[in-house]
N, C-alpha and C positions, 0 to 999 in steps of 0.2 A: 139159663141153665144153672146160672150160679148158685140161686138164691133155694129154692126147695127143690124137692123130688128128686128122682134120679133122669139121670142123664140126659145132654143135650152137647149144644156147643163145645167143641174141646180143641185145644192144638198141642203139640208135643216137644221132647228135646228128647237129642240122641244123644249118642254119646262122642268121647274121644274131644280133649281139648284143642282146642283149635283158633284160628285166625275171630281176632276180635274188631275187625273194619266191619263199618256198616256194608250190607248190599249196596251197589247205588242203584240210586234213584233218580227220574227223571225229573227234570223242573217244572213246578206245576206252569199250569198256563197262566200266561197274562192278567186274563178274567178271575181266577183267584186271590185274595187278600188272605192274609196272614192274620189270624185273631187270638192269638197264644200258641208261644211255644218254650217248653223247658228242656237246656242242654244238660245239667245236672253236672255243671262245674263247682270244683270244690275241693276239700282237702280229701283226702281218703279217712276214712271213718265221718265225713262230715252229715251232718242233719241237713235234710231238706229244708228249702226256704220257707216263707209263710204261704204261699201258693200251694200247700197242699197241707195237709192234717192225715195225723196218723191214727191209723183205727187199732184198738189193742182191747186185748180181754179171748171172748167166745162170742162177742154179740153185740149190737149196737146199744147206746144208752134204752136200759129198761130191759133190755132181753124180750126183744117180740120173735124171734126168733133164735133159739138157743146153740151153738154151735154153728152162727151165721147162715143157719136156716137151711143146712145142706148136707149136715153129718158130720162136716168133716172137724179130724181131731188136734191139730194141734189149737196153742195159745199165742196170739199176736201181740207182738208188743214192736216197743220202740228204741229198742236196745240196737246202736250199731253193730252187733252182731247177726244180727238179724235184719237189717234194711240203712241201710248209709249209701254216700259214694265212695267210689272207689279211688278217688283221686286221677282217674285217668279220664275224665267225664260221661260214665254210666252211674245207673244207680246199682246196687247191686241187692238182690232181695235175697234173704238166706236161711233156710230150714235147716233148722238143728235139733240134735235129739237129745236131752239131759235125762238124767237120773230120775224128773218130774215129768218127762214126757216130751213132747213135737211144741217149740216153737218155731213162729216165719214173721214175715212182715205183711202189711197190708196198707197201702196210702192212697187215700183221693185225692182230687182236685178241690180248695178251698171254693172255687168258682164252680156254679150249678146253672149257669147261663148260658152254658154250650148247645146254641140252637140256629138252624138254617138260617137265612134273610125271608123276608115275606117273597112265597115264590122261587125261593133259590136253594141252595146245597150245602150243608154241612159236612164238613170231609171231617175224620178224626183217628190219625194214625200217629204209629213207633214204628223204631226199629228196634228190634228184641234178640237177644241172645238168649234160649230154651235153656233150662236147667241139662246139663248133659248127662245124661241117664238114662237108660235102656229097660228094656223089659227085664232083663237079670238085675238090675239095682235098682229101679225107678216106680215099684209097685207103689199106688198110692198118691204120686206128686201130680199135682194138680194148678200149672200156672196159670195164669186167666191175665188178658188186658179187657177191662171193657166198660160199659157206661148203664149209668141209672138214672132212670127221672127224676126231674130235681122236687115233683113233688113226695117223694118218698121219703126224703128230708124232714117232712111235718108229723114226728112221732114213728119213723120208721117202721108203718104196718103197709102203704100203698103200694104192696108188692103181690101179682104182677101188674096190677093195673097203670101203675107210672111209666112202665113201659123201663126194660131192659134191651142191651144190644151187647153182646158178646162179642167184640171185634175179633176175637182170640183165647182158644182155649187148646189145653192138650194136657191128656191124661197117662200116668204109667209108663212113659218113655216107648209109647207106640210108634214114632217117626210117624204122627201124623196130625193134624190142625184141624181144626174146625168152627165155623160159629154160626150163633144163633141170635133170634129175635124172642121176647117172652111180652105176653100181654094179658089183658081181656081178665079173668075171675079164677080161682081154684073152687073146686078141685081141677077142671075142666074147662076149655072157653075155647074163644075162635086162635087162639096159640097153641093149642092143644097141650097146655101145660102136664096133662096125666102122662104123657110119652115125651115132655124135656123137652116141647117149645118148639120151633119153627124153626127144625137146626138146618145145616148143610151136611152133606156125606161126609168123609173124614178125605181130608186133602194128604197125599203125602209128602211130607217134608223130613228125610231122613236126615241132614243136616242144619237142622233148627236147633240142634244145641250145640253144633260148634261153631255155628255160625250167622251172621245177623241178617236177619226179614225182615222186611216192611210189613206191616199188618195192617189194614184200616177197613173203617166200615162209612160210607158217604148213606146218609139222610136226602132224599131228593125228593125237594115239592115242585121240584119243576115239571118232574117226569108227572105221565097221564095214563093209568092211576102212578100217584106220589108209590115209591118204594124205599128201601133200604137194599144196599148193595155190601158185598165185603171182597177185598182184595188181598191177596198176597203176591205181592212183589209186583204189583201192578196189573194182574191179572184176577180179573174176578172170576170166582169160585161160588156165590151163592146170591140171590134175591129172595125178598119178600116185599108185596105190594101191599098197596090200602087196600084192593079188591080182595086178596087173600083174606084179609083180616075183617073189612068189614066196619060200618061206624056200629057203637058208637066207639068201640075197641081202640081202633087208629087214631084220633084224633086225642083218646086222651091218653092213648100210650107217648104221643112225637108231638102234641101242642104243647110243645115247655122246654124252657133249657133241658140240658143233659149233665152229671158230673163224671170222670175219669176214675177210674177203681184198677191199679195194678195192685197182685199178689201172687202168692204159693203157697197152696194151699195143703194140706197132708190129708189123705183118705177125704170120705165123703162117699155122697151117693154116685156122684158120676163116674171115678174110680173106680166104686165096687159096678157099676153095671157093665162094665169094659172090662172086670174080672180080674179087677187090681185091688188091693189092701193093704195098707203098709203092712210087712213084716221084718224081721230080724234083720234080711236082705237088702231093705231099703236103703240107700247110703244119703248119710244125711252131709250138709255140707252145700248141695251143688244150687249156686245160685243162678237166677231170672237176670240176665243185665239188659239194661235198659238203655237205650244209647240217648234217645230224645223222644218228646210225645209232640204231637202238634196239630192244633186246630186251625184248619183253613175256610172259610169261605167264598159261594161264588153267586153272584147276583144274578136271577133273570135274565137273559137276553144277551 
């Protein structure tokens, strides 16, 4: 849902500052292996590591899609004002509004090799603190955790065909979450890309922005048909199978690594189809905190 058309995928932040502990979480099992993870320690105001690359501008090198392919208006850069740590170990991602308009941040994973084992499961979650902002201050904000196929990387046109996963989305300070899967051809395909992709209903999380979630979405070639699942807080909330989708769509949306794409995004189509816009109202300032990202895997059997 990120990348063109209107609306899909979404999750949200409320309001009211609040406790900054992660939710916990249970310990993965046994059968899990750890394959990356970033805490995001460091000074406050510091730069991420070499393990991820910062996107800045309206659009990736060349401009194949203008306004990162989704409407939305601000300008991304790398300014710690806009996306550093915090010093307390979050990242924190930050939309601000100058006299030129809406800046925020936007960073991936330098690593596009994020893929199951042959047969096995690819887990890929945060815990996230929601921009706190409501429907009286929050029209427009747009925060997204989520993944792209690494072949989209070769001249950044293979969109949706490289396959998208939206772990997490939330739009306008609705106190609610959401995600989606994108595949298959535009205008139209077995993602139904003309109506925002293979989303999930809107989950409600009325304290996502004062407080921290776990978000993930697990890849699984073990299941029969293989699916994609999404969690919040360890409760899953939505599926899409191979069956839904169909070859030759599935195999060349999820045969390939995956990269990591946190941001905050300002207006956009999905925004405006939820009836949100930034205006005057908007309160710019409220950051995305990011506690840790982390990829897990789990073998066959």
């Amino acid at each position: 849902m990120r990348r063109l058309a209107a609306g899909v995928a979404v999750m949200l932040a409320l309001t009211v500052a609040g406790c900054t502990e992660p939710t916990p979480q249970p310990s993965p099992p046994p059968s899990w292996t750890g394959v990356w993870r970033e805490d995001f320690t460091g000074p406050a105001g510091g730069r991420l590591s070499g393990q991820w690359r910062y996107d800045t501008g309206t659009c990736y090198p060349g401009c194949p899609a203008p306004h990162w392919g989704t409407g939305e208006i601000e300008t991304m850069t790398d300014d710690p004002a806009n996306v550093s740590l915090d010093g307390t170990g979050h990242l924190a991602i930050t939309p601000r509004r100058t006299a030129g308009g809406w800046t925020s941040g936007r960073v991936e994973t330098e690593s596009a090799d994020f893929a199951p084992p042959a047969g096995g499961v690819l887990r890929v979650e945060a815990a996230l603190r929601l921009p706190g902002v409501a429907a009286a201050d929050g029209a427009g904000y747009w925060p997204a955790f989520w993944m792209l196929g690494a072949p989209f990387r070769n001249g950044y046109t293979d969109w949706p065909g490289a396959g998208e996963i939206d772990v997490m989305e939330s739009v306008n300070g609705r106190g609610t979450i959401v995600g989606a899967m994108h595949c298959g051809e535009l205008p139209d395909g077995p993602c139904h890309e003309a109506r925002g992709g293979l989303g999930s209903p809107e989950q409600a999380c009325a304290d996502c922005g004062s407080r921290f979630h776990v978000y993930a979405a697990e890849l699984d070639l073990s299941a029969s048909p293989a699916e994609v699942r999404w969690y919040l807080d360890g409760t899953m909330f939505h599926k899409v199978t191979a069956a839904q989708v169909g070859e030759p769509a599935w195999s060349r949306a999820t045969g390939h690594g995956f990269f990591v794409i946190l941001n905050v995004a300002i207006g956009g189509a999905f925004p405006a189809a939820l009836g949100g816009r930034p205006t005057n109202a908007t309160e710019p300032g409220r950051s995305m905190l990011v506690d840790y990202v982390a990829v897990t895997q789990r073998r066959p059997g």
